[in-house]
C-alpha positions in Angstrom: 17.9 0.6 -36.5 14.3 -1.3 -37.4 13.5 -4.2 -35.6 13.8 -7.4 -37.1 10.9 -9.0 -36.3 11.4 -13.3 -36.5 8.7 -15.2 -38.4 10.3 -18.3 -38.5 13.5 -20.8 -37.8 16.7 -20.2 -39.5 16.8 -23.4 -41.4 15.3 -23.3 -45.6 14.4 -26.0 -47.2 12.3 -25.4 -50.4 12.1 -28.6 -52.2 8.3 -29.9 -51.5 4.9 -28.8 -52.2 2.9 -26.1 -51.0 2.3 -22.2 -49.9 -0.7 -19.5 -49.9 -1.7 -16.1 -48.6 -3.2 -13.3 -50.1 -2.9 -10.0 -52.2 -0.9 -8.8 -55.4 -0.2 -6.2 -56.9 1.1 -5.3 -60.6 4.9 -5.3 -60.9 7.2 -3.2 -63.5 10.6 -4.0 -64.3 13.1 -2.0 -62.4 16.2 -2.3 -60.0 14.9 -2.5 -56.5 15.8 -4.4 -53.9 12.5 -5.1 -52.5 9.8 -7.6 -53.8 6.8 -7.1 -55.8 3.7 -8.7 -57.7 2.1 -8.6 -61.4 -0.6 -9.5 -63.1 -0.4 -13.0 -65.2 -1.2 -14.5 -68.3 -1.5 -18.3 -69.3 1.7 -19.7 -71.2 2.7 -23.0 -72.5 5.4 -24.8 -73.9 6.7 -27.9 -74.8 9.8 -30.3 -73.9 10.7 -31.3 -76.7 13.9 -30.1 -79.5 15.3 -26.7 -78.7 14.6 -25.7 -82.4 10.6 -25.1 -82.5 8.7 -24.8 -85.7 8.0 -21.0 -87.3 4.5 -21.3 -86.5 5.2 -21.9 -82.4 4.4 -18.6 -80.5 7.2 -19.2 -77.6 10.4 -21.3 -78.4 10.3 -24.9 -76.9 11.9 -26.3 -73.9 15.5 -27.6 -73.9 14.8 -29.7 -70.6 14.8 -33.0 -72.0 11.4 -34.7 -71.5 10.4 -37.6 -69.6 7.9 -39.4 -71.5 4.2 -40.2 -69.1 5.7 -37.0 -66.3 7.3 -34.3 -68.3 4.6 -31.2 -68.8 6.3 -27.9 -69.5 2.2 -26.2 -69.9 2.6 -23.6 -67.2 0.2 -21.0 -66.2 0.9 -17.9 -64.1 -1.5 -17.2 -61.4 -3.7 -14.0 -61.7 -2.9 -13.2 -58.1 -0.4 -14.3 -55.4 -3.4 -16.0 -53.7 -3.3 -18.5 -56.6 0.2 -19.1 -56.2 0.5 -20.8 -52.8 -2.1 -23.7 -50.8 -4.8 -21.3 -49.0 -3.4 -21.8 -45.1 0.0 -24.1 -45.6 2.1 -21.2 -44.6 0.0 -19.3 -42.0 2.3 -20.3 -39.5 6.1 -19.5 -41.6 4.9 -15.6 -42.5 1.2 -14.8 -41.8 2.2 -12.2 -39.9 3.9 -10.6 -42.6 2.2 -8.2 -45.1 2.2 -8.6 -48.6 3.6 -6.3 -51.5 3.6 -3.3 -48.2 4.1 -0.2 -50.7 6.7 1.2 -48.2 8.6 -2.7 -49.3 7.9 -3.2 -53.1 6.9 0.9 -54.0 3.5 2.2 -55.5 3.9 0.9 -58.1 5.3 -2.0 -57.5 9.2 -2.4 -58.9 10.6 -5.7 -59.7 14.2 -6.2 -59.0 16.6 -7.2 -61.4 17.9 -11.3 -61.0 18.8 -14.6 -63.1 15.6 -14.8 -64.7 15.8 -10.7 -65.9 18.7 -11.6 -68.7 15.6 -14.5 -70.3 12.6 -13.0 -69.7 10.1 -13.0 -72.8 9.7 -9.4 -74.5 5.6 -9.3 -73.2 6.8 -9.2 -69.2 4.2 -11.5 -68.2 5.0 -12.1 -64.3 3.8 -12.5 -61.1 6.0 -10.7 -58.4 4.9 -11.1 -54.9 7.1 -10.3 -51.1 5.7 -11.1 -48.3 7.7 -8.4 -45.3 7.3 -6.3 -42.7 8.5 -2.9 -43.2 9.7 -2.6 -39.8 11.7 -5.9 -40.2 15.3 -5.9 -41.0 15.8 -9.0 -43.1 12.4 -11.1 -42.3 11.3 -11.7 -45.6 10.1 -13.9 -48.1 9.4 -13.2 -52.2 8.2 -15.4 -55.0 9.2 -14.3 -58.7 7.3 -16.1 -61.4 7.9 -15.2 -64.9 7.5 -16.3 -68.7 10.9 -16.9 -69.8 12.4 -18.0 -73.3 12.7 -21.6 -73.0 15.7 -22.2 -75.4 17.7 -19.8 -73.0 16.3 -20.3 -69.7 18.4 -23.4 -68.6 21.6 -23.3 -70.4 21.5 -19.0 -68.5 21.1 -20.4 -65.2 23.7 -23.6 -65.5 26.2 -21.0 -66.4 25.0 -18.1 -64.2 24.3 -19.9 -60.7 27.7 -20.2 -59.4 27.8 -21.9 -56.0 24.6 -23.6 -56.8 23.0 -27.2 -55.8 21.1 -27.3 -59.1 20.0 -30.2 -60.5 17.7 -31.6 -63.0 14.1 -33.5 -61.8 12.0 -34.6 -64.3 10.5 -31.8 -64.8 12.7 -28.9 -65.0 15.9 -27.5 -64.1 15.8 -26.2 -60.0 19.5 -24.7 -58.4 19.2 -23.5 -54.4 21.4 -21.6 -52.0 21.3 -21.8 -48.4 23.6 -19.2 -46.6 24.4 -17.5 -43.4 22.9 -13.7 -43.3 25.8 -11.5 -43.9 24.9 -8.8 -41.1 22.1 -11.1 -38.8 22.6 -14.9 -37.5 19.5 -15.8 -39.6 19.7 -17.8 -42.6 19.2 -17.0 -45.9 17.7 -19.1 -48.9 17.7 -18.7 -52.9 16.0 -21.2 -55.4 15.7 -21.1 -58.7 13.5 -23.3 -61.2 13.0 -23.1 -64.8 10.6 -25.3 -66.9 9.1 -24.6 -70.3 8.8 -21.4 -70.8 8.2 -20.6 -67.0 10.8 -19.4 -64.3 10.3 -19.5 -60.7 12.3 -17.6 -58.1 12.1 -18.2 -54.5 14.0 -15.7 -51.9 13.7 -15.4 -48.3 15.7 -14.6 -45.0 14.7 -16.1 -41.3 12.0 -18.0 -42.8 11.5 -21.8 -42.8 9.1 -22.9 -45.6 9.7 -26.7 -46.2 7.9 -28.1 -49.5 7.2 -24.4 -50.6 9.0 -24.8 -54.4 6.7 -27.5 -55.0 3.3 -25.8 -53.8 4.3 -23.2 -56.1 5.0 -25.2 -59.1 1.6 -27.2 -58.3 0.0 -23.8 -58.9 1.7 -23.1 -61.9 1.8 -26.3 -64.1 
């Protein structure tokens, strides 16, 4: 059996701002059960009817806005360096690589999850694990994609069952926090949708208070 090597406390809390390390690589769509990382592109939306006019290149957001906060203008990253706070998580997984070929593949393979059944037809997504190989559940991955906005929310109201989900302001975020099935580690899963962007947050043995919202900082 591999090691599994700790990183962090057992308690997930991923509701607040912040998180940054380094590398990424480019991600295809596939069915792996390992993270990965992509190139980006900038993409923006707008919270306003679910009906957008013909002349709209991406559908508009069903979140409803909140006039003077609500901004559904997102922009994916070009690397995973530009998704998280330079430093803010050295201590939570540091240690671990990022996007390890022997973890993600060469190339990288995205797995399959609730954003896959709403993701826009150009694929434009950043993909990005943060795990030692040697590890047997120490991990942590960030999934950020351009979704379709008229389908994003209603998908994961319906498709996150067991869910604390709730709606902020901004967008639409549902979390999971669960005992490891085969470890006595804990393991956390967070979702976030807003305009046309999704957001998804995995990770086992790793504490990361505040990380949700350093990501979203980075994106919108």
């Amino acid at each position: 059996m591999r090691r599994n090597t700790t990183i962090g406390a057992t308690a997930i809390a991923l509701a607040l701002p912040a998180l940054v390390l380094s590398g990424c690589a480019q991600a295809t769509s596939g069915t792996g059960a390992a993270p990965t990382g992509t190139t980006s592109a900038s993409t923006t939306g707008t919270s306003a009817s679910p009906t957008a006019p013909a002349s709209t290149p991406r559908p508009t957001s069903t979140i409803t806005p909140v006039p003077g906060v609500d901004d559904d203008a997102g922009r994916l990253p070009e690397s995973c360096e530009g998704l998280i706070t330079a430093g803010k998580w050295d201590t939570a997984f540091a240690d671990a690589p990022l996007n390890d070929p022997a973890v993600v593949g060469d190339p990288v393979q995205t797995p399959k999850d609730d954003l896959t059944p709403v993701l826009q037809p150009d694929g434009k997504q950043l993909y990005c694990v943060w795990r030692d190989p040697r590890a047997d559940t120490t991990f942590l991955s960030i999934r950020v994609a351009v979704v379709d906005s008229t389908k994003a929310y209603e998908h994961l109201k319906t498709a996150l069952s067991g869910y604390d989900c709730s709606l902020d302001g901004y967008g639409y975020r549902c979390q999971k926090v669960s005992q490891n099935s085969q470890y006595p580690v804990t393991d956390g899963d967070t979702y976030y949708t807003r305009g046309d962007v999704g957001i998804h947050v995995q990770q086992s043995n790793v504490t990361t208070s505040g990380l949700l919202d350093d990501v979203i900082a980075h994106v919108f």
